[in-house]
N, C-alpha and C positions, 0 to 999 in steps of 0.2 A: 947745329946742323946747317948744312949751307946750302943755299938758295939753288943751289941745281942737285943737291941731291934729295932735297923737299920736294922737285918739280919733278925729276924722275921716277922718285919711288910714288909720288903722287900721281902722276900725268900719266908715263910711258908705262910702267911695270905691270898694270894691269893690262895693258891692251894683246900681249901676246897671248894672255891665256882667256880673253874673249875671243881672237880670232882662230887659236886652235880648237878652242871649245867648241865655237859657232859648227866650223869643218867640219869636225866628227859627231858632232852630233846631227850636222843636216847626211853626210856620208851614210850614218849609224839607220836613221831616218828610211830615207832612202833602200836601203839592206829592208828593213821591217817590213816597205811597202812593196819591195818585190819579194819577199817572203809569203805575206799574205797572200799576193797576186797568184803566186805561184801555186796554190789548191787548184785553180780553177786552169792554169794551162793543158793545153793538149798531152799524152803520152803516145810514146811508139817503144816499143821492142827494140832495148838494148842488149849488151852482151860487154861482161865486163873479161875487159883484155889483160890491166898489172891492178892486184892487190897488193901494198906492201905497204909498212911503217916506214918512215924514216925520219933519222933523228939531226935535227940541227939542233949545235953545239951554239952555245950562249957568249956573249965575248968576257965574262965573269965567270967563267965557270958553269957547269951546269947544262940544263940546253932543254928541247922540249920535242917529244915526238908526233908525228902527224900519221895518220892515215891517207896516203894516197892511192886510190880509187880512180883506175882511168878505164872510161867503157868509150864504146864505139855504136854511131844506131845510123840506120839509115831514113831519109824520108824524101820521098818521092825521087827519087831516084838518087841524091845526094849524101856520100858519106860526111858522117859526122862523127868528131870526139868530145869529150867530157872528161872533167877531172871535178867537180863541184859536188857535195853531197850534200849539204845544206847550206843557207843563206848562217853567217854566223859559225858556222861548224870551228872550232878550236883546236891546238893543238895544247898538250901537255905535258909537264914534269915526271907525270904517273902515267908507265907506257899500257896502262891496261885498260884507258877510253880509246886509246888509237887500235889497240890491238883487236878488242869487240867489234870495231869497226871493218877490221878487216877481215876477220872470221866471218861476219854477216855477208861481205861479198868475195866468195874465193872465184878466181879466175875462171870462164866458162861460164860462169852465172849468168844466166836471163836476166834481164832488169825493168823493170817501168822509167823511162828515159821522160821526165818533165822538161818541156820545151818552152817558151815563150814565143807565141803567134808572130810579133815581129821581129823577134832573130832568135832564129832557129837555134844557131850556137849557143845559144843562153839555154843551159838547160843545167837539172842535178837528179838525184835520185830523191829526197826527203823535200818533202815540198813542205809550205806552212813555216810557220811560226814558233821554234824553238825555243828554249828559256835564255841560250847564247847569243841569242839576235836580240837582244835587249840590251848587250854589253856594250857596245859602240854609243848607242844613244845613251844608256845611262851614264858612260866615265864624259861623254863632251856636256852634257847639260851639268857635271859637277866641274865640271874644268871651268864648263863658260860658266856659270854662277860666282865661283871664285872669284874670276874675273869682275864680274859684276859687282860683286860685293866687296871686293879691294879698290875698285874705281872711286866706289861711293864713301868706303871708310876710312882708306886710306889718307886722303887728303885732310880730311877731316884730324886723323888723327897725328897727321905731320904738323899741322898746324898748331895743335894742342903741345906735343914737343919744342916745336919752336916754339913758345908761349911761355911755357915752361923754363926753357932755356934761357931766354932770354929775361923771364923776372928774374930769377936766380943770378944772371949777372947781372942785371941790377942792385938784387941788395947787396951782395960781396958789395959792389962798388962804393956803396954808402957805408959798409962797416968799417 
């Protein structure tokens, strides 16, 4: 094994999926704690304007449908829109979470509009903390750990290869 691929797969290899780890999971984080926050915002009186699924197509085939939900609310004299139904909310392969979703709000619907006191536009219908707003934080703390744990192993175990490698051409050389 040669001295820059010892030092790559040792050194560098780890560091991308500390630093994507790190991202999504402070991102994922973030999501949680305006999730939580989100019980306690103000509501106003919306009115949901399009309910409808739609589906994007996968660049492999396949693809995932979503629930799009866009209401309209007004507060203090300023219109507003929305398209956010929870913090975490998913799309999927099985169009029949999207579709519940949009039976639950058909066009015309009244709605409780969750706002956030310093920007208003930040609002959704389902406030709190979902079992889906855990998914962001939980794939970056297994990404960064990876990361973590091939920083610390990896090198360790490059070196154990080289070691290896290198007695083995050793004794050839004496045989």
């Amino acid at each position: 094994m040669s001295p820059a691929v010892k030092f790559f797969f040792g050194r560098i290899f780890p560091w991308p999926f500390i630093i994507i780890g790190a991202l999504v999971f402070s991102f994922g984080v973030r999501n949680l704690l305006r999730a939580e926050d989100s019980v306690k915002w103000p509501t106003v009186q919306g009115v949901v304007q399009s309910s409808s699924m739609e589906y994007h197509s996968g660049d492999k085939g396949g693809g995932t449908y979503h629930a799009h939900i866009l209401y309209n609310y007004n507060l203090n004299g300023t219109a507003f829109s929305g398209d956010r139904l929870a913090y975490g909310d998913y799309g999927s392969s099985n169009p029949s979470h999207s579709q519940e979703i949009v039976n639950r709000y058909p066009v015309g619907t009244k709605v409780a509009v969750y706002y956030a006191r310093t920007n208003p536009e930040e609002c959704l219908l389902e406030p709190g903390i979902k079992a889906q707003t855990w998914f962001l934080p939980g794939f970056g703390i297994v990404f960064l750990l990876t990361g973590v744990a091939m920083a610390v192993f990896l090198p360790k175990a490059m070196e154990k290869a080289y070691q290896a490698d290198h007695q083995f051409d050793e004794s050839n050389k004496h045989q």
